[in-house]
C-alpha positions as CSV (number, residue, x, y, z in Angstrom):
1,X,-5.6,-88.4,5.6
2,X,-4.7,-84.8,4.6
3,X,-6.6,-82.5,3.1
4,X,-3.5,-82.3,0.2
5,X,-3.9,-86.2,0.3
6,X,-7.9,-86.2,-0.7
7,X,-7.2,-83.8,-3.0
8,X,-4.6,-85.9,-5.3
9,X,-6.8,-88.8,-4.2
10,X,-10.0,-87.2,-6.1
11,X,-7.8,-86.1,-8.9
12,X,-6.0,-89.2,-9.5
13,X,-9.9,-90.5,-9.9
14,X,-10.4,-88.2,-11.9
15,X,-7.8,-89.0,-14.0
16,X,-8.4,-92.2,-14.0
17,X,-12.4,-91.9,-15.4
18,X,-11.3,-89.5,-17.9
19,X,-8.8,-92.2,-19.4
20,X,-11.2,-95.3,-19.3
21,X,-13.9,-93.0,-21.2
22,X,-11.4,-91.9,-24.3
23,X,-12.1,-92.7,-27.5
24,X,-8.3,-92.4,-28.9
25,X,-7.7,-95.3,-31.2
26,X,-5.0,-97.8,-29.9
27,X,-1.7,-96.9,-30.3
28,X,-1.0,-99.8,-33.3
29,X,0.4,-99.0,-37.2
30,X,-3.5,-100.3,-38.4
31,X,-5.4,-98.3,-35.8
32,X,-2.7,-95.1,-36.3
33,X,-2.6,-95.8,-40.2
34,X,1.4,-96.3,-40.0
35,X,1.0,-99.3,-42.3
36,X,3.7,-99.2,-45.1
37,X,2.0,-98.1,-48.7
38,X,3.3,-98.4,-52.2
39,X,3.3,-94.9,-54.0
40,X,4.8,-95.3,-56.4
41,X,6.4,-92.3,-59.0
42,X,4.7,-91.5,-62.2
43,X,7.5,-90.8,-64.8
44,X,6.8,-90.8,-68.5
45,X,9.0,-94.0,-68.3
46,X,6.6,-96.2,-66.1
47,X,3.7,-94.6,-67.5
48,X,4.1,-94.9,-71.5
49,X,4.9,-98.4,-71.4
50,X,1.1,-98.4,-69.7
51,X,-1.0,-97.3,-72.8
52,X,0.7,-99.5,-75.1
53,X,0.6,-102.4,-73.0
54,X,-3.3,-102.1,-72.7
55,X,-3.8,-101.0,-76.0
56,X,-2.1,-103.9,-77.5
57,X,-4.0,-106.1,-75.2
58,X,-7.8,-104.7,-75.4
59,X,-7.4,-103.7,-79.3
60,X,-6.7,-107.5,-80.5
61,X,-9.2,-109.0,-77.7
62,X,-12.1,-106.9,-78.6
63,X,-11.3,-107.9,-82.1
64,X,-11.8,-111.8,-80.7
65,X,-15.0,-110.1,-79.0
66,X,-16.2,-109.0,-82.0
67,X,-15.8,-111.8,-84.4
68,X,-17.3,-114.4,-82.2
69,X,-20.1,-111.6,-81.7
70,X,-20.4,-112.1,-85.9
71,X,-21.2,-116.1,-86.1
72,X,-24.2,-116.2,-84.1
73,X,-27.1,-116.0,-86.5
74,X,-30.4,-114.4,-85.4
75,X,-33.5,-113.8,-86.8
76,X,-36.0,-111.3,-85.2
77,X,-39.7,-110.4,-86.1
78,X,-41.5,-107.4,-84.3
79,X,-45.4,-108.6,-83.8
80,X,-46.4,-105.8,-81.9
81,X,-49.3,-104.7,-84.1
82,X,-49.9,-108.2,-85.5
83,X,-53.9,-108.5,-84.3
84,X,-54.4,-104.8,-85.7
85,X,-52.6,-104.3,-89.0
86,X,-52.0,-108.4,-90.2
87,X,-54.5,-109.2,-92.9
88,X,-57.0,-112.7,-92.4
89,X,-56.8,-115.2,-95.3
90,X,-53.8,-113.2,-97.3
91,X,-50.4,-112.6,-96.5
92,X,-49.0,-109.3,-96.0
93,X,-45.1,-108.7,-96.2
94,X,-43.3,-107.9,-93.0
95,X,-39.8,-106.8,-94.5
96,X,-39.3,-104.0,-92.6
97,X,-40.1,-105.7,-88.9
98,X,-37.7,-109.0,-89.5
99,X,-34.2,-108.4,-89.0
100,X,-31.3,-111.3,-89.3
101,X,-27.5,-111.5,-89.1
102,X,-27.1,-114.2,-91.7
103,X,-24.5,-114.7,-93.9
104,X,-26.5,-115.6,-96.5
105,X,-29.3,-114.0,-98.3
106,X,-33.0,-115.1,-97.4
107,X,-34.8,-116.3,-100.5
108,X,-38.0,-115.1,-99.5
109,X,-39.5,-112.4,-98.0
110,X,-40.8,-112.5,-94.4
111,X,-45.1,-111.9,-94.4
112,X,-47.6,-112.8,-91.3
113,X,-51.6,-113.3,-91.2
114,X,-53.6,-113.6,-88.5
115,X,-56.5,-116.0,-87.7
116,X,-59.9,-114.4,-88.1
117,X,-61.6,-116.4,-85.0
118,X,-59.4,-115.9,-82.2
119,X,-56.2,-114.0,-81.4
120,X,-53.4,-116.3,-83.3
121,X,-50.9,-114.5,-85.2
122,X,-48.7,-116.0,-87.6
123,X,-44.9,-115.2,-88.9
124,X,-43.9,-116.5,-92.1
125,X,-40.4,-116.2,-92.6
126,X,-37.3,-118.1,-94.4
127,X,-34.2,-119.5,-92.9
128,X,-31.0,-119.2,-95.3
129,X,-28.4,-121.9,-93.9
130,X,-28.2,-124.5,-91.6
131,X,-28.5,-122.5,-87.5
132,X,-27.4,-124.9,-84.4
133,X,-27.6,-126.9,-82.1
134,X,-28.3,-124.9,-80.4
135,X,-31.2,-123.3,-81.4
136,X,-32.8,-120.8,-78.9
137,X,-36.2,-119.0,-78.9
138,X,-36.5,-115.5,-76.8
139,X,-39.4,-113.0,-76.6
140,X,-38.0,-109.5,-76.7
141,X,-39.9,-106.9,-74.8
142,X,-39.2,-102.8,-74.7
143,X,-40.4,-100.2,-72.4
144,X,-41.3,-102.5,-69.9
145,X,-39.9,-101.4,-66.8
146,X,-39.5,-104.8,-64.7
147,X,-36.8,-103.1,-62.6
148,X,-38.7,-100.2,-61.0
149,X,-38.5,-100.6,-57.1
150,X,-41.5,-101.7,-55.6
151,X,-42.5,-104.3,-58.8
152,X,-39.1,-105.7,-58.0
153,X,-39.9,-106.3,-54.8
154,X,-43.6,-107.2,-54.9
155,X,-43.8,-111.1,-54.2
156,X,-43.6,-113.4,-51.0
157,X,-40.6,-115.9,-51.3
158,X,-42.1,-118.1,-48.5
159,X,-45.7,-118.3,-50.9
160,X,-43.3,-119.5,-53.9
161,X,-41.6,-122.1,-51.6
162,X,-44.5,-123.7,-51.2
163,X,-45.7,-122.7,-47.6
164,X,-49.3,-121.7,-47.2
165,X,-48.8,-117.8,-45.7
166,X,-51.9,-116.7,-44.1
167,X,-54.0,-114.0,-46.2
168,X,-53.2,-111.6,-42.8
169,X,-49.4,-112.3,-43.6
170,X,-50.2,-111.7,-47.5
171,X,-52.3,-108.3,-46.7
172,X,-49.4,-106.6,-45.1
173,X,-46.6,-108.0,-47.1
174,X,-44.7,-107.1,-50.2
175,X,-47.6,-107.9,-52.1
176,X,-49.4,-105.0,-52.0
177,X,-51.4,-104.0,-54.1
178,X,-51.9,-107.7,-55.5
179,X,-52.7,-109.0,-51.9
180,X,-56.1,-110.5,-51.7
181,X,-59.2,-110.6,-54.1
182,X,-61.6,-107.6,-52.8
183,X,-64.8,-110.0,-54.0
184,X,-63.7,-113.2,-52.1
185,X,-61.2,-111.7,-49.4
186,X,-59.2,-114.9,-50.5
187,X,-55.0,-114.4,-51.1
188,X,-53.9,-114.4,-54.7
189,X,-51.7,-117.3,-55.7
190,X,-48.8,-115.9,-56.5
191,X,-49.5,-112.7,-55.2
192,X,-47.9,-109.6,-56.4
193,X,-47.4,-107.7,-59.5
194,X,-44.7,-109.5,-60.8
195,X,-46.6,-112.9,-60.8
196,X,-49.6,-110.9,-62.1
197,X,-48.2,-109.4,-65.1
198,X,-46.4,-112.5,-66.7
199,X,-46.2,-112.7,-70.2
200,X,-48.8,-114.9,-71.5
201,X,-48.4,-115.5,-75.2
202,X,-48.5,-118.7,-76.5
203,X,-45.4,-119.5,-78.6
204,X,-45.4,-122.6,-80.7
205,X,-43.0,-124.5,-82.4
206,X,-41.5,-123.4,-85.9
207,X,-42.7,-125.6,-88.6
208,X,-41.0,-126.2,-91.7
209,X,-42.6,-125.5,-94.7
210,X,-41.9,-128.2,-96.8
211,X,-43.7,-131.2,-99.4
212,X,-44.6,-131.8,-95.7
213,X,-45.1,-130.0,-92.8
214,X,-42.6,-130.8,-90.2
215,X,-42.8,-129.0,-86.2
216,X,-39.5,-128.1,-85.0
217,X,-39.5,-129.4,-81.7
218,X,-38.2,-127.1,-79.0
219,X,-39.1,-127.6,-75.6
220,X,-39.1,-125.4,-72.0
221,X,-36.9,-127.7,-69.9
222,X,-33.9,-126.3,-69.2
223,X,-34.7,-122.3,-69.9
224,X,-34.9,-121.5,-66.3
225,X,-31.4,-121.3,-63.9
226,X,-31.2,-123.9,-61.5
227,X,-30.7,-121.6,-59.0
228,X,-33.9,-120.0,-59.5
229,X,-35.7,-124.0,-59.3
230,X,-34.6,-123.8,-55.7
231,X,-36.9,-120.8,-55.0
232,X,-40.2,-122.8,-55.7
233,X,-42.1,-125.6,-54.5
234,X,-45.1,-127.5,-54.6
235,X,-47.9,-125.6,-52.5
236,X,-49.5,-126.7,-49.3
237,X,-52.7,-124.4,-50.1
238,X,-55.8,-126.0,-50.6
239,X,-57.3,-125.3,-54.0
240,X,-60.1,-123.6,-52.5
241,X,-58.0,-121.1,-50.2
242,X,-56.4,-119.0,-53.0
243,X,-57.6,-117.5,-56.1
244,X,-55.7,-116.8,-59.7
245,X,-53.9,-113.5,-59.8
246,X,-56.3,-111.0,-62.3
247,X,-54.5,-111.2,-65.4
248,X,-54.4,-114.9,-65.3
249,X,-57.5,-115.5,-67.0
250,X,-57.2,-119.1,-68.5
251,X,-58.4,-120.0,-64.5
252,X,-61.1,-118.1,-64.6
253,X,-61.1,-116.7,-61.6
254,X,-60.4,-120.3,-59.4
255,X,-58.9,-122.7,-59.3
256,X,-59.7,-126.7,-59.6
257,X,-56.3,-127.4,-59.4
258,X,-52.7,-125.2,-58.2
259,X,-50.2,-124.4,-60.8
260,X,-46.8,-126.3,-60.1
261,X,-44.9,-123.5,-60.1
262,X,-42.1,-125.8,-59.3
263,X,-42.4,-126.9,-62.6
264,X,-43.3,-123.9,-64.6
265,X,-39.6,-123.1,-66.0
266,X,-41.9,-120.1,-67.9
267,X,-42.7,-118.7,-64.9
268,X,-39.3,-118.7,-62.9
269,X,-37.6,-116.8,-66.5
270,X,-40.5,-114.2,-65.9
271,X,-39.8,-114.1,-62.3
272,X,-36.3,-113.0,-62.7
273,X,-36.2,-109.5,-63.2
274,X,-34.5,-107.8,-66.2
275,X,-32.5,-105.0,-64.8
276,X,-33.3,-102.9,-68.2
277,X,-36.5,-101.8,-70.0
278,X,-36.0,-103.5,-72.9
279,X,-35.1,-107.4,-72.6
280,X,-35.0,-110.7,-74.0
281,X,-36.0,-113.8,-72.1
282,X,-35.5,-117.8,-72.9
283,X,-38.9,-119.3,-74.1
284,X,-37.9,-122.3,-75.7
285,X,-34.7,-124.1,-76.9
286,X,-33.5,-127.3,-79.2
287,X,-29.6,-128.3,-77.7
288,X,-29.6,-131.8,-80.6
289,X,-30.6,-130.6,-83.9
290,X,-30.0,-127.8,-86.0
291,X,-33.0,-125.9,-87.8
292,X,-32.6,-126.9,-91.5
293,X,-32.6,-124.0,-94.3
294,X,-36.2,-123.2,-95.4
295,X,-39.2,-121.6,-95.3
296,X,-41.2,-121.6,-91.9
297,X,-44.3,-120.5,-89.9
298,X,-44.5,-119.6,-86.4
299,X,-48.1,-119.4,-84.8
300,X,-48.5,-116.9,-81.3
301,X,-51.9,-116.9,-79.6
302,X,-51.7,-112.9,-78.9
303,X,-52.3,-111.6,-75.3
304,X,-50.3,-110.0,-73.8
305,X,-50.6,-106.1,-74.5
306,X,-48.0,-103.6,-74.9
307,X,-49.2,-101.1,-77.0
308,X,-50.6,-99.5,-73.5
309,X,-47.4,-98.3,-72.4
310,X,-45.8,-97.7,-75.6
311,X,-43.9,-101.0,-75.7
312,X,-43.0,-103.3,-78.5
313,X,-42.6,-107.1,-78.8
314,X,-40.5,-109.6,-80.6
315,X,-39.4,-113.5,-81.2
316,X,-35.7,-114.1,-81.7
317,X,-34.6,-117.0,-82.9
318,X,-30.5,-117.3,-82.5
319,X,-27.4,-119.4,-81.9
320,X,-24.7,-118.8,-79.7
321,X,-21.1,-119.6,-79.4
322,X,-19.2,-120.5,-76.4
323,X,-19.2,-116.2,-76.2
324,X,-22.5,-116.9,-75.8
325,X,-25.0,-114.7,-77.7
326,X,-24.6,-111.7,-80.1
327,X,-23.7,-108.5,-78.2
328,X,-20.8,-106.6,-80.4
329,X,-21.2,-103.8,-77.6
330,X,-18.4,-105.2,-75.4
331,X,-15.9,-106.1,-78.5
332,X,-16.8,-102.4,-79.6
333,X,-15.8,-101.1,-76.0
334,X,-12.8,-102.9,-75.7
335,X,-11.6,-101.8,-79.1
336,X,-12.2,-98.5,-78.0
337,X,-10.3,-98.1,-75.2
338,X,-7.5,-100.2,-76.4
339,X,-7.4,-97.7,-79.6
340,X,-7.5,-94.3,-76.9
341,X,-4.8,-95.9,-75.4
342,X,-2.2,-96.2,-78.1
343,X,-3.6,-92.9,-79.0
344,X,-2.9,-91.1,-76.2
345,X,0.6,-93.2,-75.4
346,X,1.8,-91.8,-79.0
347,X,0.6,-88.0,-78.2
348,X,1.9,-88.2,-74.6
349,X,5.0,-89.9,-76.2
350,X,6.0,-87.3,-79.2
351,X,5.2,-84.4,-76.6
352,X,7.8,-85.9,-74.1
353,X,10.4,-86.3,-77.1
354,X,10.2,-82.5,-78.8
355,X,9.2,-80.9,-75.2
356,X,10.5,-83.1,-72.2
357,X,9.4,-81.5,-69.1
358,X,12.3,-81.6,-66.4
359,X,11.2,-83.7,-63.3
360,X,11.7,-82.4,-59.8
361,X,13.3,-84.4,-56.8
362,X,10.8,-86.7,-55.4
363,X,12.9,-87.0,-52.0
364,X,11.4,-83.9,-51.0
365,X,8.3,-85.4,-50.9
366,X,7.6,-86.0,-46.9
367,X,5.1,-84.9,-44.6
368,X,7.1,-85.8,-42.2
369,X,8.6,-81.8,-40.7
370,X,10.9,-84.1,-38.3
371,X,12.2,-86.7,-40.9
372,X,13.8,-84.2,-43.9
373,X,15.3,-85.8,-46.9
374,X,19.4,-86.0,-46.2
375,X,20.0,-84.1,-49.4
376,X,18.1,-81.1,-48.2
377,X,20.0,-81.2,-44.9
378,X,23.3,-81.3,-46.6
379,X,22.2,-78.4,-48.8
380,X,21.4,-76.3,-46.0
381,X,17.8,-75.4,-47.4
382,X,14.7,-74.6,-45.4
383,X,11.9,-77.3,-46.8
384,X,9.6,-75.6,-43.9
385,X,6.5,-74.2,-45.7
């Protein structure tokens, strides 16, 4: 071989290495975006049709929104300061904590009392008209942050399923800081913070007021998604391997028996995290009988504190419709933009009529220098910039 014939030999190599190490993109209309696009042209002609068309559309169903938003009744008490400021053995009137969407008038005012041997609270309160089925009872809580980062993510899904995780696997989980009890070096069951801060009120049933007193029956079956159901199990631990989480004093710090957390529809609502700081949560719910007009007493054993962060809490009783419950603030939104929208499409519309603004050729819009529209060739114009 020549020395001529080595050298197009090594070159050719050469060549070849350089091409198998490229990184062009393959020469196909996806890889070399040559895919054909809609653009389309935005005249006043296509456009002002637009704002109508979506005004006339959102206006009318925010309207709908709205209306439906209007027949759920709701009756809310704040009982934030009811251990504190309630009175023991004589009513005090409440008006200014109760709030209700009613269309009738109550005939009595709202008052509470609170029991002077232990921590019940109770909310008198009167019930215009006829409400459900169904009838659902929420607590409402504000300024509690249950979507901050880590709470969110403090808990073991495997512990909740049911499987008994070693206290090593607890210690360096998610859990932290509600890991393990510093006294007995034994894993909390449920660890974490979420599991450790559940609400722990005690709401009872309304009862009705009457010759007789009568309980509204409500019960807890049913409040939790079955979705979440699927996330808990019945645990393997042995009682004597875990303890209670801190704030879950009715155990007193051990257990005889586990919680069935498969069970506990209470604790699954808590479990779901609200995605804002102030929230309302499914306690209790009646889907066969409505809640007759009259007057009524609700008794809460009190323990779960806000006042530490600045928070509030509240019972709501409401309805629903198949809407669901009352929220105006999307009817309000959609009657918004709908009304902006005929707004604007009249403004745009009379400027367009008393100052029409002449519209240029759109077939000299190309960036293609090789492919010119034909009318600027037969013009004879230079479209080069």
């Amino acid at each position: 071989m020549s020395p001529r014939e080595s050298i197009d030999d090594q070159r050719s190599q050469t060549d070849g290495d350089k091409k198998s190490k490229s990184r062009r993109p393959a020469n196909t209309a996806f890889r070399q975006q040559r895919l054909k696009a809609w653009q389309p042209i935005l005249t006043p002609k296509s456009v002002l049709p637009l704002f109508f068309i979506v005004g006339i559309i959102f206006a009318p169903l925010g309207g709908v929104l709205l209306w439906a938003s209007s027949l759920v009744q709701e009756i809310s008490i704040d009982y934030t300061s009811c251990l504190t400021d309630a009175p023991t053995g004589s009513p005090a009137y409440i008006s200014d904590r109760v709030s209700s969407t009613f269309k009738s008038k109550m005939t009595s005012k709202p008052y509470w009392e609170r029991s002077a041997d232990n921590n019940t609270c109770s909310l008198y309160f009167n019930i215009p008209e006829s409400m459900g089925p169904p009838v659902f009872l929420y607590y409402r809580l504000t300024n509690f942050y249950q979507n901050h980062r880590r709470y969110v993510q403090s808990l073991d899904l495997d512990q909740l399923k049911g499987t008994a995780v070693s206290n090593s696997s607890i210690s360096s989980g998610d859990c932290d800081p509600m890991t393990t009890d510093a006294a007995t070096k034994k894993a909390y069951y449920p660890c974490g913070l979420i599991a450790n801060s559940v609400f722990n009120d005690t709401i009872g049933n309304p009862i009705y007021l009457g010759d007789n007193e009568v309980a509204y029956n409500m019960t807890k079956k049913g409040i939790a998604w079955e979705s979440d159901k699927a996330l808990y199990g019945k645990s393997k631990y042995d009682p004597s391997q875990v303890v209670p989480p801190p704030n879950w004093s009715k155990y007193n710090g051990s257990y005889t028996t586990l919680p069935d957390l498969h069970e506990d529809e209470d604790f699954m609502v808590w479990m779901r995290t609200a995605g804002l700081p102030s929230f309302s949560k499914l306690s209790r719910r009646n889907d066969t009988d409505a809640l007759q007009p009259g007057d009524y007493r609700l008794d809460i054993v009190d323990n779960f504190p806000v006042t530490e962060y600045d928070g509030t809490k509240s019972i709501l009783l409401s309805t629903r419709t198949v809407l669901g419950g009352r929220n105006p603030f999307m009817g309000i939104g959609y009657v918004v933009v709908g009304g902006v929208c005929v707004l604007l499409g009249a403004l745009f519309t009379i400027a367009h009529l008393i100052r029409p603004r002449k519209l240029g050729d759109h077939t000299y819009l190309t960036w293609d220098s090789t492919n010119q529209p034909t009318t600027a060739m037969a013009t004879g114009r230079d479209t080069r910039s």
